[in-house]
C-alpha positions as CSV (number, residue, x, y, z in Angstrom):
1,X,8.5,-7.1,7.5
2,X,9.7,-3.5,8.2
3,X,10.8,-1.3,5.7
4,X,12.9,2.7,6.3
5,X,12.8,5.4,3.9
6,X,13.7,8.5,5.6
7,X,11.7,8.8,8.8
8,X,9.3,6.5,7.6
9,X,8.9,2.8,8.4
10,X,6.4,0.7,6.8
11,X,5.1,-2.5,9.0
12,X,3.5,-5.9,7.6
13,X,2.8,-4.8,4.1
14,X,0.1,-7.0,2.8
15,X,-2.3,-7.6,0.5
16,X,-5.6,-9.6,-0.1
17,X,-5.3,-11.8,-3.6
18,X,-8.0,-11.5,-5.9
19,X,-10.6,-13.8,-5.5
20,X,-10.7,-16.7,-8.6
21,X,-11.9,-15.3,-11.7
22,X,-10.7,-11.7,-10.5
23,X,-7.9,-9.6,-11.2
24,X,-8.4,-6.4,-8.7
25,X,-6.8,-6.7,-5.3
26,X,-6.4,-4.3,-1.9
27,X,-3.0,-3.3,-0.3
28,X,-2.9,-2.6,3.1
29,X,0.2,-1.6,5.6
30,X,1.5,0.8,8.7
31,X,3.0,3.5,8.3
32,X,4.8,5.4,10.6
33,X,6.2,8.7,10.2
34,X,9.0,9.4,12.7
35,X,9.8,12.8,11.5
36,X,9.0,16.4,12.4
37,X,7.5,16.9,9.0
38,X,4.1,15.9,7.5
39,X,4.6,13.5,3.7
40,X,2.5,11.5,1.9
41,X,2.2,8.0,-0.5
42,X,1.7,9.6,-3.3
43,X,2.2,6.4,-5.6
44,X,2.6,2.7,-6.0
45,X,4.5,0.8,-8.3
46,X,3.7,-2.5,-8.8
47,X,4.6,-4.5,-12.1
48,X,2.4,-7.5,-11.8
49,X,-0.9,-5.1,-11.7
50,X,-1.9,-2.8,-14.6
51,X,-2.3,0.1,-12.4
52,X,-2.4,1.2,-8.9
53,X,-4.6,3.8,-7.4
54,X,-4.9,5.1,-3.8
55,X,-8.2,5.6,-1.6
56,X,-6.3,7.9,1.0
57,X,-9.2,9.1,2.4
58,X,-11.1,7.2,4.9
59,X,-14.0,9.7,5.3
60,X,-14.7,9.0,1.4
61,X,-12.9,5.9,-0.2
62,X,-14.4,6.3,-3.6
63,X,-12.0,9.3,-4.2
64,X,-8.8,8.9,-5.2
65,X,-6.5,10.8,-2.9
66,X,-2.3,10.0,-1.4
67,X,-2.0,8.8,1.9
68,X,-1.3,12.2,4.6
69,X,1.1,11.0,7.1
70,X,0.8,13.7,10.1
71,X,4.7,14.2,11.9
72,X,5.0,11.7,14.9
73,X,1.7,9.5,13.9
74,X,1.3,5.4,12.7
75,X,-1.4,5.2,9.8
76,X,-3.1,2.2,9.1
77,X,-4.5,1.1,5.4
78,X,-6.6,-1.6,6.6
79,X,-10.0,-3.1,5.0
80,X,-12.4,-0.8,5.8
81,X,-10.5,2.3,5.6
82,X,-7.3,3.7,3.3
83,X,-5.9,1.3,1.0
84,X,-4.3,0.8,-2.2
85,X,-6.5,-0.6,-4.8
86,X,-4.3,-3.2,-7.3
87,X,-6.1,-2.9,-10.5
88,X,-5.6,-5.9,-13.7
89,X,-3.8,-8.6,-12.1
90,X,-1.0,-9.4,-15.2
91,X,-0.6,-13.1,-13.8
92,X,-2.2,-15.4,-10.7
93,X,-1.0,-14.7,-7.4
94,X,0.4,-17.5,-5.2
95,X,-0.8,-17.1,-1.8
96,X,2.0,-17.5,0.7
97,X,4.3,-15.6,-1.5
98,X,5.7,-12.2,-1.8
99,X,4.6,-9.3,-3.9
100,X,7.2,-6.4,-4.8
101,X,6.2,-3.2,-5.1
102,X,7.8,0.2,-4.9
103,X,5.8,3.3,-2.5
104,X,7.1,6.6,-3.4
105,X,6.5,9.6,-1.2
106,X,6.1,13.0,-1.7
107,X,9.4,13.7,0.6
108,X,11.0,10.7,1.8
109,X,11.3,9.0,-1.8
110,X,11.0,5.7,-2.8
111,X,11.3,2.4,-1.2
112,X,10.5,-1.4,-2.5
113,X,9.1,-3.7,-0.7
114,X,8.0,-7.2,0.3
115,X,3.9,-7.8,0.1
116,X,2.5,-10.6,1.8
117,X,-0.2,-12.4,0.1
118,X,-2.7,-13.4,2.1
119,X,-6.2,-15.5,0.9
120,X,-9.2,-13.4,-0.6
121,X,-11.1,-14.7,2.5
């Protein structure tokens, strides 16, 4: 799945279920910014979770901090470094299926997408 908003594209949006009996998962995703100017994910939407919060910063994950996408680079939220923590699960999530949610940067705006889900592990 690829996604354009502005001179952003996100790639393979995905995100790990919660594990039985819990109701946090992780979001993870490229993102590429195509543009001469820097931006940032500044927030998720995402109506099936109670809240979402991002980890930005790889250097320190415990703070919460928007994504920086340097001009002309591809960043990667990946396990083990930035990613999008999905807090209070409202409902089960199928694994297999889709999860939509809406990323809003600071310049380029919104734009919904598509989550995979893929199995806690």
């Amino acid at each position: 799945h690829e996604y354009d908003v502005g001179k952003l594209k996100v790639e393979h949006p995905w995100l790990r279920a919660p594990a039985d009996g819990e109701k946090n998962a992780s979001f993870y995703a490229f993102i590429h910014n195509n543009g001469d100017t820097p931006d940032k994910l500044v927030a998720v939407k995402v109506e099936k979770f109670g809240s979402a919060v991002i980890h930005g910063d790889a250097k320190n994950l415990a703070l919460e901090a928007p994504v920086l996408l340097p001009p002309k680079q591809k960043i990667t939220l990946a396990p083990g470094g930035a990613y999008v923590a999905l807090l209070d699960a409202k409902k089960h999530l199928e694994v297999g299926w889709g999860l939509e949610m809406t990323l809003v940067f600071e310049k380029a705006g919104e734009v919904v997408i598509d989550a995979a889900i893929d199995a806690p592990d």
